[in-house]
N, C-alpha and C positions, 0 to 999 in steps of 0.2 A: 445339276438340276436339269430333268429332260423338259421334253416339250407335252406339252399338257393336250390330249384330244377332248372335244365336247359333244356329246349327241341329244339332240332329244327326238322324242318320238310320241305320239299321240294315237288314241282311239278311243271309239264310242261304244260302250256295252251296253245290252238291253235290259237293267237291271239295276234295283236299287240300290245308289249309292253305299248303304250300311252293306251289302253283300259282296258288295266286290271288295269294300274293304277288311272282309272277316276273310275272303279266300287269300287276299294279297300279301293279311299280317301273318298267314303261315310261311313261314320263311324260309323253314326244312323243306318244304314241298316247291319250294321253285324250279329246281332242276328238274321235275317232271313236265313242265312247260317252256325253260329258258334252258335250252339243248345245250350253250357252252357252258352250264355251270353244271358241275360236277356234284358238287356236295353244297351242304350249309347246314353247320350246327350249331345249336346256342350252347352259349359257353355255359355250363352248370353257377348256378348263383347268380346269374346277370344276363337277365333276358333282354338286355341290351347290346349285347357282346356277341357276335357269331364268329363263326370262322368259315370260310368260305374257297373254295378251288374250284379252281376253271381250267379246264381241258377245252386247246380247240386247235386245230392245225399243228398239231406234232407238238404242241408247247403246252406246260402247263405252270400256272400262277396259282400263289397262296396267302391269302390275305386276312387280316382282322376287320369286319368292322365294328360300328358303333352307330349306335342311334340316338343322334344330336337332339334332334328336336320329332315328338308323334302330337299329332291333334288328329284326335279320332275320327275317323272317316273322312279327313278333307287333306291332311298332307304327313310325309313320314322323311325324315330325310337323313343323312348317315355318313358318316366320315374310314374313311381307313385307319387304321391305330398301329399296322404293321404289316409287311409285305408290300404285296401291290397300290404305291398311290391311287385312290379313288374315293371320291365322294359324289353322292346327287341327291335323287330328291325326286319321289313321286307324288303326282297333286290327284285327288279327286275332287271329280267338279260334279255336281248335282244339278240336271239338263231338266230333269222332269220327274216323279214317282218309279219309272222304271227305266230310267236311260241316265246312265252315269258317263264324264268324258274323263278318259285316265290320262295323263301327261306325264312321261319318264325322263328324264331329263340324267347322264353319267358321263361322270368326265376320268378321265385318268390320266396317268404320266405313260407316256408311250415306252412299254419296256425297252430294258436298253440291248436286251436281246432281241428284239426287231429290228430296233431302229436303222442299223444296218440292210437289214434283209429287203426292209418294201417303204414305199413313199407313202408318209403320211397322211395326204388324199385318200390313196389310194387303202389304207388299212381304215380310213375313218370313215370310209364309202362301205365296205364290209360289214363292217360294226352296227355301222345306224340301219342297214340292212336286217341283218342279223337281230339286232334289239327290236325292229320293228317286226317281224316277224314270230317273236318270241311274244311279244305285247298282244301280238293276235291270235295264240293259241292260250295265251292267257283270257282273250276276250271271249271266246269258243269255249274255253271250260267255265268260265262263268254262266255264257249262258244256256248251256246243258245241262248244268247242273240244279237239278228240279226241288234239290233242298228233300230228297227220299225219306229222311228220317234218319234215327239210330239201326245202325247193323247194314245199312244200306252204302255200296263203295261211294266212295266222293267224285266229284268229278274229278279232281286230280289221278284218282286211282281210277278211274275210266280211261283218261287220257295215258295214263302210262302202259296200261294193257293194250290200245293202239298203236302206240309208236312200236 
């Protein structure tokens, strides 16, 4: 059994709580804002079930999750089922009619192909780095995103014609 890292990370969007939670529950569309994930598809039959890869410094991870426990718009939270140890949990908090606070909170088993390589500080300084930064181009395409209608790109598909 490795040793377990924990991050959390928080931010405030300009925008009503049910909208950041309709952008957040697309799940396939992460990786257009969370740069070390690679992919995320739902497992056909069980739209609880994804399967998820991460590409990030020459390494890459393959894991299942699961979605433990959803209440709509205020929290969603998710276990690993195989591959990469990891579980957490994002909260939405409802500040006002148009200002939502998001909280990410991911923990994992420090693979055992690092562990060798870098101090644990030191990779868990990156991470909540990196998770935070990710949380704010998630907050950026929220709220850019003008709700255009049908045939109109999303903001996610805004944001990926950027990068």
């Amino acid at each position: 059994m490795g040793r377990w890292l924990d991050h959390t990370v928080t931010t405030e969007i300009q925008a009503p709580v049910e909208r950041v939670w309709a952008v957040w529950s697309d799940l396939e569309a992460m990786p257009r804002w969370m740069r070390w994930i690679e992919s995320v598809v739902t497992v056909a039959g069980d739209p609880d079930l994804t399967d998820w890869t991460l590409a990030a410094q020459g390494f890459r991870f393959h894991w299942q999750a699961r979605i433990t426990q959803r209440v709509e718009a205020q929290q969603l939270h998710w276990q690993s089922v195989g591959g990469l140890p990891t579980k957490g949990a994002v909260r939405f908090y409802a500040q006002a009619p148009e200002l939502t606070a998001v909280k990410l909170s991911v923990s994992y088993e420090l693979p055992a192909a690092l562990a060798p390589l870098m101090e644990p500080t030191m990779l868990g300084g990156m991470v909540t780095k990196e998770l935070q930064a990710n949380l704010d181009r998630f907050r950026d395409l929220v709220e850019t995103d003008t709700g255009a209608g049908p045939g109109a790109p999303s903001a996610a598909e805004r944001l990926s014609e950027q990068s």
